[in-house]
C-alpha positions, 0 to 999 in steps of 0.5 A: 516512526510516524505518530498518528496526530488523531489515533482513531482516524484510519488515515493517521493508522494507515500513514502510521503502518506505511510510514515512509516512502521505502516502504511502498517502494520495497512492497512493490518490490516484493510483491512483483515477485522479487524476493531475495535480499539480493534481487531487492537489493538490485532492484532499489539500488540500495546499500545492504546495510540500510535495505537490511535496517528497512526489511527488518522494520518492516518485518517488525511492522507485520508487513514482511516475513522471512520466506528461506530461512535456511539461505542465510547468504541471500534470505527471501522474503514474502509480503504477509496479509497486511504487506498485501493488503497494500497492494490494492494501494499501489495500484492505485498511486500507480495510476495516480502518478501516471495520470498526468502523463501522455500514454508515450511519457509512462515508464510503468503501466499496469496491464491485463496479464492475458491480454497486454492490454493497460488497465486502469484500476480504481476502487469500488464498493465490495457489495455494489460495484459502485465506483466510490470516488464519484459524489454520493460517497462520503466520510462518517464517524465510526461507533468507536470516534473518539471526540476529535473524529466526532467534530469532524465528521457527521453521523450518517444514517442508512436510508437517510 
């Protein structure tokens, strides 16, 4: 498991919970409502052994919970709050790796459900609606930064 270099730092935490690549990856999975072992399985073409191993460090991690437990042969399982609260995440990288693409190169694209039209999410204030990946938005130091977060980042006042 990934160490955070910073303990304080909520990107080094975040990199802590994801950890690898799979993780993301079985999320996905999960969330787009493939639940069973043996639709995850499918899905990631992984060997059953490992995607065992993974599901249950995930399930360790808080981000996964068994859904069927009485379906032993091929058990279900749910994201739990945190294993959602991710999703907004994947979004997001989604968009991100399709970016670089021609609309006729994407393999995956998130689209409106009512309407089939692609969206293109991005991640705004809660209060404002503001897109916060626009200059004006930047990182400050927490009332709980420890000494190495404090070096790195300003403490930022409101109505400066």
């Amino acid at each position: 498991m990934t160490r955070a270099r910073i303990p304080d730092c909520p990107l080094a935490r975040s990199v802590e919970i994801i950890d690898r690549w799979w993780t993301l990856e079985i999320l996905h999975v999960v969330l787009c409502g493939h639940t069973r072992f043996s639709a995850i399985r499918r899905d990631l073409e992984t060997p059953a052994d490992v995607l065992a191993e993974r599901i249950a460090e995930l399930t360790e991690k808080g981000l996964l919970e068994a859904d069927d437990v009485d379906r032993t042969d091929d058990p279900a399982y749910r994201a739990t709050a945190l294993g959602r609260s991710l999703r907004p995440v994947l979004l997001v990288m989604a968009a991100f790796g399709n970016h670089r693409l021609a609309p006729e190169d994407r393999s995956v694209v998130l689209v409106d459900e009512e309407t089939g039209q692609e969206v293109d999410p991005v991640v705004v204030d809660r209060a404002t609606g503001r897109r916060i990946d626009a200059a004006g938005f930047v990182f400050a130091r927490g009332p709980k930064a420890g000494e190495q977060v404090a070096a790195r980042y300003p403490e930022v006042r409101a109505g400066r």
